[in-house]
C-alpha positions as CSV (number, residue, x, y, z in Angstrom):
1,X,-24.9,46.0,22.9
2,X,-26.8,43.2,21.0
3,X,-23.7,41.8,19.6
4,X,-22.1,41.4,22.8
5,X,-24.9,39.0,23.8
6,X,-24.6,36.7,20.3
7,X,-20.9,36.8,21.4
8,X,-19.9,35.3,24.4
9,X,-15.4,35.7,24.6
10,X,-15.3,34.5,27.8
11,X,-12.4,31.9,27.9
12,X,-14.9,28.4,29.0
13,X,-16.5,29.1,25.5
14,X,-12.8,29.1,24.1
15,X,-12.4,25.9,26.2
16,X,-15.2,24.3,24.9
17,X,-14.9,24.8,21.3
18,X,-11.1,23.7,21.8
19,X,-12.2,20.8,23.6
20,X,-15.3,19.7,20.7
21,X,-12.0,20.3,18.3
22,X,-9.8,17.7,20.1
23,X,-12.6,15.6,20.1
24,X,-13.5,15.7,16.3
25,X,-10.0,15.4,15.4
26,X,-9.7,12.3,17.5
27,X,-12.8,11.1,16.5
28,X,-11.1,11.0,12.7
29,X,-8.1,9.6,13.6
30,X,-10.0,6.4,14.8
31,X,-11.7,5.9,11.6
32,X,-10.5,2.5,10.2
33,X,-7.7,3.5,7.5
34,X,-6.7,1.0,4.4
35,X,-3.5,-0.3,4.1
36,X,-4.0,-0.7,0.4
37,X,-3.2,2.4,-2.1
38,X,-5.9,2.6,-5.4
39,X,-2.9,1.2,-7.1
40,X,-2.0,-1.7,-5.1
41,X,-5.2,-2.8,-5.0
42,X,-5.1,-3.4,-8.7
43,X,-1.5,-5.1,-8.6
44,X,-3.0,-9.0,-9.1
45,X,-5.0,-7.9,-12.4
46,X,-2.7,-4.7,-13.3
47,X,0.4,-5.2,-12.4
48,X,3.5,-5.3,-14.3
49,X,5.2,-8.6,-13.5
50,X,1.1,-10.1,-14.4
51,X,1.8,-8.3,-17.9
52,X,5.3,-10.2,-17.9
53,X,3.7,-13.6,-18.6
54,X,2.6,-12.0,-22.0
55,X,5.8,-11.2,-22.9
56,X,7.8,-13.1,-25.8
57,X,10.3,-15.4,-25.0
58,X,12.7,-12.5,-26.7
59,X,10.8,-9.7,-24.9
60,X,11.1,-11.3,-21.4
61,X,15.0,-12.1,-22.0
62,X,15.6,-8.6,-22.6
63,X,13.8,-7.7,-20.2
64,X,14.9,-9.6,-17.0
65,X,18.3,-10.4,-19.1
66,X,17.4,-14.4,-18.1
67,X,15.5,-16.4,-20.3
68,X,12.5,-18.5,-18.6
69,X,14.3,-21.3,-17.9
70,X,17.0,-19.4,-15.9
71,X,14.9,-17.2,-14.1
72,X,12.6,-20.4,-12.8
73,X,16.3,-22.2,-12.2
74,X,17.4,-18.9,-10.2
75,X,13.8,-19.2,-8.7
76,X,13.8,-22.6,-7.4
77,X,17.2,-21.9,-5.7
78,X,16.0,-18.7,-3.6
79,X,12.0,-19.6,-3.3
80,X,12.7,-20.5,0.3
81,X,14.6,-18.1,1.3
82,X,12.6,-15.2,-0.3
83,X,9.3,-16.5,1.1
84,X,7.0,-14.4,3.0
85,X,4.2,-15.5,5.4
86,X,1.3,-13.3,4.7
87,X,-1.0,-12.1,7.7
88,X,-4.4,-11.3,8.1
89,X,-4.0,-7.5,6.5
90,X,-2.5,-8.2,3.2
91,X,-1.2,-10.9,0.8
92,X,2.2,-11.2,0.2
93,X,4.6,-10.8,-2.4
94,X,5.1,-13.7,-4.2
95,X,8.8,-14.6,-4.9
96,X,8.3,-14.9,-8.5
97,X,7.2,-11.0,-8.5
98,X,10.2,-10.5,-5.4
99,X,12.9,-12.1,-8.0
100,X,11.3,-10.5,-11.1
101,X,11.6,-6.7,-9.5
102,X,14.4,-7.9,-8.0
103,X,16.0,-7.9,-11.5
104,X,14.4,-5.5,-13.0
């Protein structure tokens, strides 16, 4: 008999605890998410186009199969177009990175 007064199966109980469930699982769906990953976070100081400007002038021909002077000619023809606007959640791509994974 005791533990039918500890537990209390009546269906507003089943209500309630449904209803503090909804609300904890809305509760964590308002928490403010990140658009960033760990990884893209470290892109400016990590990344590998940043690693490219180390690159030999025969490593970064083999690489992006243009030499320097190509890639900043095929740069300077498509910088306008390949331009992004950035917004107040991110940075954008640059078009020197947007060209260089472009041919990679």
């Amino acid at each position: 008999m005791m533990a039918e007064n500890l537990i209390n199966l009546s269906s507003e109980s089943d209500s309630d605890d449904e209803f503090d469930e909804l609300i904890l699982l809305y509760s964590l769906s308002k928490e403010k998410k990140t658009w960033k990953s760990n990884f893209m976070k470290k892109r400016q100081s990590h990344g590998e186009f940043n690693l490219s400007s180390e690159f030999s002038d025969k490593q970064f021909l083999n690489y992006f199969r243009l030499d320097r002077n190509q890639f900043n000619e095929v740069l300077n023809l498509i910088r306008d177009t390949i331009y992004s606007f950035g917004c107040n959640a991110q940075k954008p791509i640059d078009p020197e990175e947007k060209l260089a994974v472009f041919l990679r």
